[in-house]
N, C-alpha and C positions, 0 to 999 in steps of 0.2 A: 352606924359605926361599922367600919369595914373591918373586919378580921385579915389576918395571914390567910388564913386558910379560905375566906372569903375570894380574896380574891386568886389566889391561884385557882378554883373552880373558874372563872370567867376569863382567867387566860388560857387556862384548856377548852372552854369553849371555843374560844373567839379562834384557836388554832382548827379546831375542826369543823367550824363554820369554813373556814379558807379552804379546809381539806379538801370539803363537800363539793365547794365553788370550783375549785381547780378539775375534781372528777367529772363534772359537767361541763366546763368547756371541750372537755376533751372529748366526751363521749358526742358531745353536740358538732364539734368543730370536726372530727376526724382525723387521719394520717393525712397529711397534706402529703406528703411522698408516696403515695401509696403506686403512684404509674411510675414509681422508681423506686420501688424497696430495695433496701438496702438490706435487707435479711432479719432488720432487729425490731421492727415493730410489730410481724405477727402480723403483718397486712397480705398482702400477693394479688395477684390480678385475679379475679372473682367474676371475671361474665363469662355469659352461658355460651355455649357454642351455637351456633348457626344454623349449623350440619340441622339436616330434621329428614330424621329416619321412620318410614313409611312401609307397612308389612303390609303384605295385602289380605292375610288369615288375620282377624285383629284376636286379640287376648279372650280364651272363653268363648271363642264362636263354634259354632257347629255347619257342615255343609260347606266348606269351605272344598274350593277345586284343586280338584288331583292334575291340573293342566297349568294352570297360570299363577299357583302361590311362589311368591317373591319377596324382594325385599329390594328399595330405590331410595336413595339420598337425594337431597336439594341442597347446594350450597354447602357440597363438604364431596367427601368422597368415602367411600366403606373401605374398611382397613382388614375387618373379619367378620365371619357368618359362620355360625355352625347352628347347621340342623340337624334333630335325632329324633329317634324316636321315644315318647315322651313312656316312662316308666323302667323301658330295657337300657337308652341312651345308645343305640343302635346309630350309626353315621349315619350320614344322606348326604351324600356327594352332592356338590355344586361347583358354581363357579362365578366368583367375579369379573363382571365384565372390563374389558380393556381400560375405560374411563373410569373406573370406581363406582357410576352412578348403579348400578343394579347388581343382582344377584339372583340366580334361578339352581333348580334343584337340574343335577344333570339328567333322571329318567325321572318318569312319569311317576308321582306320589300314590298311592294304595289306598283304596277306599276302603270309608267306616275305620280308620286309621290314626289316632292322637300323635300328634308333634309337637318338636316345641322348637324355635327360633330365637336365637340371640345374636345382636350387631351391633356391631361400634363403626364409627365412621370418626373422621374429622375433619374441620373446617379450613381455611386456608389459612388461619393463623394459629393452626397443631391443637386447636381443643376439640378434645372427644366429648361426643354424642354418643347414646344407646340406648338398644330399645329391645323389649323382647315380646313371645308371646307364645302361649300354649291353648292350641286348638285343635280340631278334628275335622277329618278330609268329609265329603259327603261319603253316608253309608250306601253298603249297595241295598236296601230294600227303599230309600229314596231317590235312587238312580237310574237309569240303564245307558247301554253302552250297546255299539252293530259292531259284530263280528262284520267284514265286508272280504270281498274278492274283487278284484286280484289286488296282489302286495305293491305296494311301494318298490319301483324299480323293476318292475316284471316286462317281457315282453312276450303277448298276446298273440293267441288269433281273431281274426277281423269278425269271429262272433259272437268274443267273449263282453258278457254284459257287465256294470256296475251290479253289484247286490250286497244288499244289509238284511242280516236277520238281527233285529233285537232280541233283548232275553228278557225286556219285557214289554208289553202290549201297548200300545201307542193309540191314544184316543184324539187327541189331536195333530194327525195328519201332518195337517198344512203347516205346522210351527216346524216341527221335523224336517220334513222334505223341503221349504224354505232355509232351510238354514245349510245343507247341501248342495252344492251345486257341481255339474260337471261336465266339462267344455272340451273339445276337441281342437287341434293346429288344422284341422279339415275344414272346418266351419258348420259341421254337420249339427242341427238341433238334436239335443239331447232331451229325452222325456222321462218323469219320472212314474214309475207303476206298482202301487199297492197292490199285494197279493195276503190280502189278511189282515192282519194288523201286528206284525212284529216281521215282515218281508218287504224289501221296497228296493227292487229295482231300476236300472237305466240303461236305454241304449236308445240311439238314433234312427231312422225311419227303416233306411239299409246297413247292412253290413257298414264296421268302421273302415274308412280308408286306409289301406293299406301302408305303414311308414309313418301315420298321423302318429301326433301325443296325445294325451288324453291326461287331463287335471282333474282333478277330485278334492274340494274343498269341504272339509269337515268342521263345522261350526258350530257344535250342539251342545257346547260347555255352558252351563247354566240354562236350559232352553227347556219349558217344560213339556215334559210329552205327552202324560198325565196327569191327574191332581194328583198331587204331592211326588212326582216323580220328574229326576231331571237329567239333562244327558251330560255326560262329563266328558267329551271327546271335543279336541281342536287341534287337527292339525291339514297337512296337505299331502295327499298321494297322488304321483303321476308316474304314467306306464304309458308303454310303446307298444303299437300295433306294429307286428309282425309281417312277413307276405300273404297275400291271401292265399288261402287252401282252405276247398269245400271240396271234401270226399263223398258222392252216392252209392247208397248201396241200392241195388236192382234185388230184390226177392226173388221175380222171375227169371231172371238169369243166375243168379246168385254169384254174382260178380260187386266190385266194388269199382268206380271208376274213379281216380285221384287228380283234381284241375288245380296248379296251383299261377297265379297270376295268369288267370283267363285258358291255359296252354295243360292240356293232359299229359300226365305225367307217368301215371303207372295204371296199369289194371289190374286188380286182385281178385283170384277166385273168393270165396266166403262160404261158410254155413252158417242161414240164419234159425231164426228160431224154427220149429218141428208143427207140424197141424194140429198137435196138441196144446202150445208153449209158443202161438207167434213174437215176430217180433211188434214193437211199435212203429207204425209210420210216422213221418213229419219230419221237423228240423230240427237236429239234437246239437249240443254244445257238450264238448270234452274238459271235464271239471277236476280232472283228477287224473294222478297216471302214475302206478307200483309196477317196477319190472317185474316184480312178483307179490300173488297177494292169495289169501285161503277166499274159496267162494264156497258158501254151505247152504242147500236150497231152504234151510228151515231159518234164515233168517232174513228171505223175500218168501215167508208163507207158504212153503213148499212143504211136505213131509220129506221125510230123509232121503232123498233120492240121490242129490251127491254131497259130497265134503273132498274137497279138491284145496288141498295145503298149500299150492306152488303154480298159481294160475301163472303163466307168462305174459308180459308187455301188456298186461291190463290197465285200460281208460276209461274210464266211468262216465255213460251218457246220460243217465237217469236217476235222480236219488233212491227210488223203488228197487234198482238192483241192475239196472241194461247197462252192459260191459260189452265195446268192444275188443277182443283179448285173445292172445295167443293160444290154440288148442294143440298139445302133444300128442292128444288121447282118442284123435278125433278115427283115425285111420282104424281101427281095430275093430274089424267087421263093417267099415262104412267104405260105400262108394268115395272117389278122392273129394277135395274140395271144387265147390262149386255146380257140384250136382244134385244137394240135396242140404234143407236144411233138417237140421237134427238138433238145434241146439234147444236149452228151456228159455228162449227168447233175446239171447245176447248176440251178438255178430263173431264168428271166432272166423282166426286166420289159421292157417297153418305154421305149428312151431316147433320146436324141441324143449324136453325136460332141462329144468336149471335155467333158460332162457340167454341159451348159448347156441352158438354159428347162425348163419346165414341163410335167415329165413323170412317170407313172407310177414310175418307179423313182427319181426325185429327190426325191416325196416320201415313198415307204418309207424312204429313208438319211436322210433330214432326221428323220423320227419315230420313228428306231431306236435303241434303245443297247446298247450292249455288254451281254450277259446277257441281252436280249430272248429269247424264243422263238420256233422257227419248226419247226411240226408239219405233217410228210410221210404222206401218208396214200392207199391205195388206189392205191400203184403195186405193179407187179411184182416187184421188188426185195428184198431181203431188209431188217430192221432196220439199222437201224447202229449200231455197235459204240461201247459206252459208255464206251472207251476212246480213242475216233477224235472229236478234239476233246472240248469241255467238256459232255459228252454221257451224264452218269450217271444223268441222267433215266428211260434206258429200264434201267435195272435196277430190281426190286421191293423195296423198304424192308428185306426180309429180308434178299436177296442182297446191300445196301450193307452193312446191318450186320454181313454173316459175312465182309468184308473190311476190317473196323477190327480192329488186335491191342490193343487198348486194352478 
């Protein structure tokens, strides 16, 4: 027997059996308009973007390079990038390229250094992508890096060489020095020449031609040098050979003769080094050049004999201490120049205090440039040492090339 109230239980079922049916088509079926919302279903276009954003430090890496960290899009374009420094939030310039697809930091990142990166891009039908990532540059005790000479942009004399000193010790050579290379518009062979293991010079058989260019490709970002040690540098330097000028100095005459493109130019009196204090012979490179510089004998191993605050038109021939350079001081009880050397082994011209007017040694530093040459000849003295400054000259093309491991 059915009751009232019997049966109203079974027509509230039989209404939430329908309910149940209805919530299931629906959930099964979908918005059918959904590539045309109309605002009222709570649907909207739901696919992913395209764009696919590519950092080259990934998320939590370590060792990552202070040269080539970036950020590249496929199939979209980057809209923004900000890099910082990851704790302070310190900027780091960049810049988006023309096309959207990339992003580089505008100077070189800083080693042993945390950052962090975030990017958005989007695809061609305006949906964003983005990706981020916090990492650290390679430290410098798993690093090294060459100081080198000359800069970027410089222009030379025809016997200034390539050199690198690392700051740290190089066990494998040949990884190093392969990954350098440098060529000349002359066509002259370039070779390269270990001096130690953290010095590694280059220069060609003879003097560079005169007017040539000279490229210098730097490769050594990730390249190991020693275990556990890698180079973080990539880039490219190129410098111009100057005219030629090779300056002699005569001992026995104590003259200096100046030949520039094959033709003598000037002749200078000189006083070289003293019979106690020669000079060195051989073929020096001018590595350096202060109109004015302090020269104190107790730090080239002398006792106190001078301290001279205000040398004039000094150019440094030898890292040891050999300076050719202007002498004020020279006249004062000594015969003139060119009759006597009296110096503690450095070349001096004739000059004036302050390294003012018109004088012998103001205009050797006026017509000198860095890589010039300047050849010692018919002193006492023994060679000098073609590791003692930029000075590989006086090794024989053989002995350079049995010190390239390449």
């Amino acid at each position: 027997m059915t009751t009232p109230d019997t049966a109203a239980r079974r027509v509230l079922g039989a209404c939430a059996a329908l309910m149940v049916g209805a919530l299931t088509l629906t959930a099964c079926g979908g918005n059918a308009s959904a590539d045309n919302n109309d605002g009222k279903s709570g649907g909207g276009d739901t696919k992913t973007s395209v764009a696919k954003i590519a950092i080259s430090a990934k998320d939590g890496s370590t060792g990552a390079s202070i040269n080539t960290t970036g950020v590249k899009v496929s199939d979209g374009k980057l809209t923004d990038v900000k890099m910082t420094v990851a704790g302070t939030g310190q900027a780091v310039a960049g810049e988006i390229s023309a096309d959207g697809s990339t992003w580089k930091p505008k100077e070189q990142l800083e080693r042993g250094t945390k950052y962090q990166i975030s990017a958005t891009a989007k695809d061609s039908d305006g949906r964003t992508a983005a990706a981020n990532s916090i990492f650290t540059t390679v430290s410098s005790a798993n690093s090294f890096i060459g100081s080198y000479t000359p800069d970027d942009g410089t222009t030379v004399g025809v016997g200034m060489p390539v050199s690198f000193t690392f700051d740290k010790a190089i066990s494998d050579k040949k990884a190093v020095q392969s990954h350098i290379t440098v060529t000349s518009s002359s066509g002259q062979q370039v070779v390269g020449h270990w001096f130690g293991a953290q010095r590694l010079d280059f220069r060609p058989q003879d003097y560079w031609k005169a007017g040539s260019k000279v490229t210098m490709k730097i490769d050594l970002d990730g390249v190991q040098g020693a275990n556990g040690v890698f180079g973080v540098q990539k880039k490219t330097v190129t410098f111009t050979v100057g005219r030629s000028q090779v300056s002699t100095v005569d001992v026995n005459t104590q003259t200096m003769t100046v030949v520039r493109d094959g033709q003598t130019v000037k002749s200078i009196p000189i006083s070289s080094g003293s019979p106690d204090h020669t000079t060195y012979n051989g073929t020096m490179v001018i590595s350096e050049k202060f109109t004015q510089t302090r020269m104190n004998s107790r730090t080239v191993g002398l006792g106190g004999e001078y301290d001279i605050p205000d040398v004039p038109h000094a150019m440094r021939l030898t890292q040891s201490g050999t300076f050719i350079h202007g002498n004020y001081w020279y006249n004062k009880g000594n015969p003139p120049f060119g009759r006597e050397g009296t110096s503690h082994g450095c070349v001096g011209l004739a000059d004036v205090r302050g390294a003012q007017g018109d004088t012998q040694a103001k205009w050797f530093y006026d017509h000198s440039l860095l890589g010039d040459v300047v050849i010692v000849k018919n002193s006492p003295d023994k060679t000098v040492a073609p590791d003692n400054g930029l000075n590989g000259w006086n090794m024989t093309w053989s002995e350079w090339v049995a010190g390239s491991a390449v």
